[in-house]
KENU-96769 format. One record per residue (C-alpha): x, y, z. Coordinates in nm, 3 decimals, padded with zeros to 5 digits, always signed. Layout:
REM residues N
ATOM        px        py        pz
ATOM         X         Y         Z
...
***
This chain:
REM residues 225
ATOM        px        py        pz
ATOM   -11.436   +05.065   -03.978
ATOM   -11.766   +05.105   -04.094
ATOM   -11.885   +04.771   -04.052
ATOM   -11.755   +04.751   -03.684
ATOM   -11.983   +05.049   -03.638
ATOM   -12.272   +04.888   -03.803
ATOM   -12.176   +04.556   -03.600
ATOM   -12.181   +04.724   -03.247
ATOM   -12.505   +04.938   -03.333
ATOM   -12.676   +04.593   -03.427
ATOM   -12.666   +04.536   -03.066
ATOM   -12.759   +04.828   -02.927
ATOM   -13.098   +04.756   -03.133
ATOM   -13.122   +04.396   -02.978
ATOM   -13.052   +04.568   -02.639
ATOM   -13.382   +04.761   -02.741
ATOM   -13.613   +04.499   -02.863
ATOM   -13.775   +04.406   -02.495
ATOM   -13.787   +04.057   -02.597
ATOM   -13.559   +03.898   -02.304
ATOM   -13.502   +04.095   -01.939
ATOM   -13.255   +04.370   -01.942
ATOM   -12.994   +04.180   -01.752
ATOM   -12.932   +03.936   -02.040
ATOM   -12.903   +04.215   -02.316
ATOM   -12.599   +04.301   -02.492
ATOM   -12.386   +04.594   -02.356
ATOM   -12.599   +04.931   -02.498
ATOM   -12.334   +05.167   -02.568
ATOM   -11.982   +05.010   -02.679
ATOM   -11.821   +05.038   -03.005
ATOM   -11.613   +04.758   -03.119
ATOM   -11.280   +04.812   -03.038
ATOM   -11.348   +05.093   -02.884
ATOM   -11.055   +05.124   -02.557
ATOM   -11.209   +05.166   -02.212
ATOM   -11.362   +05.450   -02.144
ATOM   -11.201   +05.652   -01.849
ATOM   -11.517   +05.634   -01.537
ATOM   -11.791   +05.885   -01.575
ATOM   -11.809   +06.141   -01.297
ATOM   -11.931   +06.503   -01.185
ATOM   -11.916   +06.688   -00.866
ATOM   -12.266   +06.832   -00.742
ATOM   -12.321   +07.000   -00.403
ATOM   -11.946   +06.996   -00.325
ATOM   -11.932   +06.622   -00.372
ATOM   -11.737   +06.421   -00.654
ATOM   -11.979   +06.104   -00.785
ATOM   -11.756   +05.852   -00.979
ATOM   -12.016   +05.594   -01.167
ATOM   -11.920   +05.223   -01.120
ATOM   -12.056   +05.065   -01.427
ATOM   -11.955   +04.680   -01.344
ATOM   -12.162   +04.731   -00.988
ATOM   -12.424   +04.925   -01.156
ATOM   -12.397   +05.235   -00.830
ATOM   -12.243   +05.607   -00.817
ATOM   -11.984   +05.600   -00.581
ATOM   -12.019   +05.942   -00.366
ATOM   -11.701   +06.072   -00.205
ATOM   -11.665   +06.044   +00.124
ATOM   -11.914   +05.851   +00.218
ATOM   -12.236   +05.635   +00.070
ATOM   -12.324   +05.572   -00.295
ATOM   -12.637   +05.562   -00.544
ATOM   -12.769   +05.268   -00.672
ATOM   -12.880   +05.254   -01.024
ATOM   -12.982   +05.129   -01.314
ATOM   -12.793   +04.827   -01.502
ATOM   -12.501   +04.972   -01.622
ATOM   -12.426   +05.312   -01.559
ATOM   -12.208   +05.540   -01.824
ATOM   -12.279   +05.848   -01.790
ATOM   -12.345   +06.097   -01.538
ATOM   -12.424   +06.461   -01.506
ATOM   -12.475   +06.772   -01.246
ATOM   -12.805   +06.967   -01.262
ATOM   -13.019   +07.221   -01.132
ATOM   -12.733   +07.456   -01.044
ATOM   -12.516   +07.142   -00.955
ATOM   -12.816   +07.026   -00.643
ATOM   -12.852   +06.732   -00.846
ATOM   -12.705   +06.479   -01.029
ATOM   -12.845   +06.248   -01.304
ATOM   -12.777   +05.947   -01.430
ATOM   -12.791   +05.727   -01.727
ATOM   -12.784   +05.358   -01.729
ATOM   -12.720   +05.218   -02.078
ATOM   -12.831   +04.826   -02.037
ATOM   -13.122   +04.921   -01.811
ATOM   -13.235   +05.210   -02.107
ATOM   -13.275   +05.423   -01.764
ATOM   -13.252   +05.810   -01.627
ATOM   -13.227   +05.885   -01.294
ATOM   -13.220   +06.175   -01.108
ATOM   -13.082   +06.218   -00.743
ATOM   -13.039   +06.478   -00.494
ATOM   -12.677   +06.560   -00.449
ATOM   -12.695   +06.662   -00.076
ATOM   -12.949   +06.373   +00.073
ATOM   -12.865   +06.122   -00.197
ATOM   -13.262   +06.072   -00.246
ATOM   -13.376   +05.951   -00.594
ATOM   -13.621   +06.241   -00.733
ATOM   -13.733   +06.056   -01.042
ATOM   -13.665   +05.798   -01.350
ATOM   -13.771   +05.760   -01.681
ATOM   -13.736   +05.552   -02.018
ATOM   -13.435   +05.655   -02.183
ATOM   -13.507   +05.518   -02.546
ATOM   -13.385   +05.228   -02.742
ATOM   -13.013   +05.236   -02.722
ATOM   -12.916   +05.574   -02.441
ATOM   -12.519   +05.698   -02.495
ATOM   -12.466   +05.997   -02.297
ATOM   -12.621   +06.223   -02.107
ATOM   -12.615   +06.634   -02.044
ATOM   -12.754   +06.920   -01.797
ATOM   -12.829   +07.252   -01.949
ATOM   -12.736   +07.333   -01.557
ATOM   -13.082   +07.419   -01.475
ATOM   -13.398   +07.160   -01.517
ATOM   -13.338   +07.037   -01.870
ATOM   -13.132   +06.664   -01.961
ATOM   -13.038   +06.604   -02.280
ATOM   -12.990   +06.189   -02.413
ATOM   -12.793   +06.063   -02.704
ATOM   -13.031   +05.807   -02.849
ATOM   -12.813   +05.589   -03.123
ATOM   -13.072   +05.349   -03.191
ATOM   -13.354   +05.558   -03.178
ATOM   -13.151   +05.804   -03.417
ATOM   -13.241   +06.103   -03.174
ATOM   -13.179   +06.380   -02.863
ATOM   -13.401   +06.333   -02.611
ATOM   -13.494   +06.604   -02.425
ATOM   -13.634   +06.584   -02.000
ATOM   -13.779   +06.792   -01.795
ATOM   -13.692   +06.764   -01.408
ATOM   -14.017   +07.028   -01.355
ATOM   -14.225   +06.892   -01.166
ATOM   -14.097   +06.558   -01.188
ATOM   -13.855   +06.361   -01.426
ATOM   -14.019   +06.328   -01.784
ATOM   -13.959   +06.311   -02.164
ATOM   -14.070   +06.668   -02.283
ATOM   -13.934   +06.618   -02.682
ATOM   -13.786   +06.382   -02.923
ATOM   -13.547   +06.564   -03.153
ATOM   -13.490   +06.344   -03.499
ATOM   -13.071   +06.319   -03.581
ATOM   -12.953   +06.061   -03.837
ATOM   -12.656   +05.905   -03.811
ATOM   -12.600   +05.765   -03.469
ATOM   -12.638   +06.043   -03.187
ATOM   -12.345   +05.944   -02.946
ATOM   -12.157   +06.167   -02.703
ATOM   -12.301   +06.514   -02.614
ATOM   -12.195   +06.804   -02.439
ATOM   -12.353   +07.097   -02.342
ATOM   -12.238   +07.486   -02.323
ATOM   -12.477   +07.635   -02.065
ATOM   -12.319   +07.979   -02.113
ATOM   -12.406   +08.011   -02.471
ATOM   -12.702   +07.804   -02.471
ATOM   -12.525   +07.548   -02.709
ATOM   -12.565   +07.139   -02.693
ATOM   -12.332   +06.984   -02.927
ATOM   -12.329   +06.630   -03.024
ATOM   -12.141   +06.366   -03.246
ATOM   -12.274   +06.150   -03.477
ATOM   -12.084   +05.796   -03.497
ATOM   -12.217   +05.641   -03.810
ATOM   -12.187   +05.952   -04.012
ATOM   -11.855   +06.086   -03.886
ATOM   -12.011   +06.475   -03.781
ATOM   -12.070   +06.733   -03.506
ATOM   -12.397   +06.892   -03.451
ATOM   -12.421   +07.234   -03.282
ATOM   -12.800   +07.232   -03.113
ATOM   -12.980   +07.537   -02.950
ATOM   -13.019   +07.339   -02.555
ATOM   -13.359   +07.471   -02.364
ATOM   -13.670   +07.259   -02.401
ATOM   -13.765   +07.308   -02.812
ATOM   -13.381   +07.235   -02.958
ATOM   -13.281   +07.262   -03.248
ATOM   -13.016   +07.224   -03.493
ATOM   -12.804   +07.512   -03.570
ATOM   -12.479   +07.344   -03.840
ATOM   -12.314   +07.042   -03.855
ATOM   -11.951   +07.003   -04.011
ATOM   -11.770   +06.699   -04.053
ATOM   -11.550   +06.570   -03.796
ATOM   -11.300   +06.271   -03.710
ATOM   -11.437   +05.910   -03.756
ATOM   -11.633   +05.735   -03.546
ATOM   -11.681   +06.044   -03.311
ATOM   -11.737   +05.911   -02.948
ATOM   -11.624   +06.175   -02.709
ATOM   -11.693   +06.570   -02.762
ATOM   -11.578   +06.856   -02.476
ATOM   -11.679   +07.247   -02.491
ATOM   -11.442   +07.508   -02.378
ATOM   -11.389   +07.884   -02.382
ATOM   -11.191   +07.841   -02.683
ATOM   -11.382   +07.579   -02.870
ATOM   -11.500   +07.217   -02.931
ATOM   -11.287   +06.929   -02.921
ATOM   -11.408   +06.590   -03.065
ATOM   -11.231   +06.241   -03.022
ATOM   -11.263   +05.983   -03.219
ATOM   -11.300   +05.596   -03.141
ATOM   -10.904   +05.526   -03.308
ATOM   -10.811   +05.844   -03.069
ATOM   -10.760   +06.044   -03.362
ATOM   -10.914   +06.436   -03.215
ATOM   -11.082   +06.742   -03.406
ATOM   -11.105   +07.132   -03.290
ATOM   -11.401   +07.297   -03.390
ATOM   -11.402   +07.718   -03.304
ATOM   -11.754   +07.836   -03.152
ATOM   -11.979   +08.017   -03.388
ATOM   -11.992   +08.394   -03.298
***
């Protein structure tokens, strides 16, 4: 097990090396043997957006779509759900849209090998960095940028966030743990406990944290009081 994790994270770090154009790099966030994920989507502005990773666009119901970066996986409402953003794993890209016009407000880098992304539901983003063994944290104010680099051994992969309590928490696939983060712009981390292996997927409720791992096998974590 580990050395299919080790295997798949070797190519997120050739996806990162710049040395050949993005288009001919390796898929940047898959792990071997991993099953299809289900399609990335979130409603903003009273819309549902569905990502279409093989056509590298948002789908937007209704009517029209966003076009993206190479590879979209992961996609997010922000700024009290007027926008959406998106991250594009092969291109290493974040984008931000407005959900009513459809308009792109902004891009940035989005490290060495980008997993997931997250909304604090106001103007912060929050990337899962695996290569780059970090959280990156953006700033939509007064444009798109990187604001902080938050250091996290151990393969940052999925991330969710828990605007309410002002909570990010995040998995770490090489060394089988959650991570419960303060979210804003200087985060930091809280605990950690260890979870199922190879954590890829991780959901906040009212009740608590559930964590999936890449054999299927799922964790429940209560929220600290």
């Amino acid at each position: 097990m580990a050395a299919r994790l080790i295997v798949a994270l070797c190519a997120l770090a050739l996806a990162g090396c710049g040395s050949a154009p993005a288009e001919d790099d390796p898929p940047a966030a898959a792990l071997a043997g991993a099953p299809a994920a289900e399609p990335a989507a979130a409603t903003a502005a009273g819309r549902t957006f569905t990502v279409d990773r093989a056509k590298d666009r948002v789908r937007v119901e209704g009517d029209g779509e966003l076009r993206t970066g190479l590879e979209p996986a992961s996609i997010t409402s922000a700024a009290g759900d007027t926008q959406v953003a998106v991250l594009s794993v092969r291109g290493r890209l974040l984008e931000l849209f407005d959900a009513r016009t459809l308009k792109r407000l902004g891009r940035a880098n989005a490290g060495s090998g980008p997993v997931q992304v997250a909304s604090d539901g106001g103007h912060y983003l929050y990337v899962t960095d695996a290569i780059g063994g970090s959280v990156l944290v953006f700033s939509s104010r007064p444009e798109l940028h990187l604001v902080r680099r938050y250091g996290l051994e151990g393969a940052p992969w999925a991330i969710a966030s828990d605007a309410r309590r002002r909570r990010l928490w995040v998995t770490l696939a090489k060394a089988d743990r959650l991570v419960e983060m303060t979210s804003g712009r200087r985060i930091r981390r809280l605990r950690d406990a260890p979870t199922v292996a190879e954590p890829t997927a991780v959901a906040v409720d009212a009740g608590g944290v559930t964590v999936r791992g890449r054999d299927g096998a799922q964790d429940r974590v209560p929220l600290s009081k």
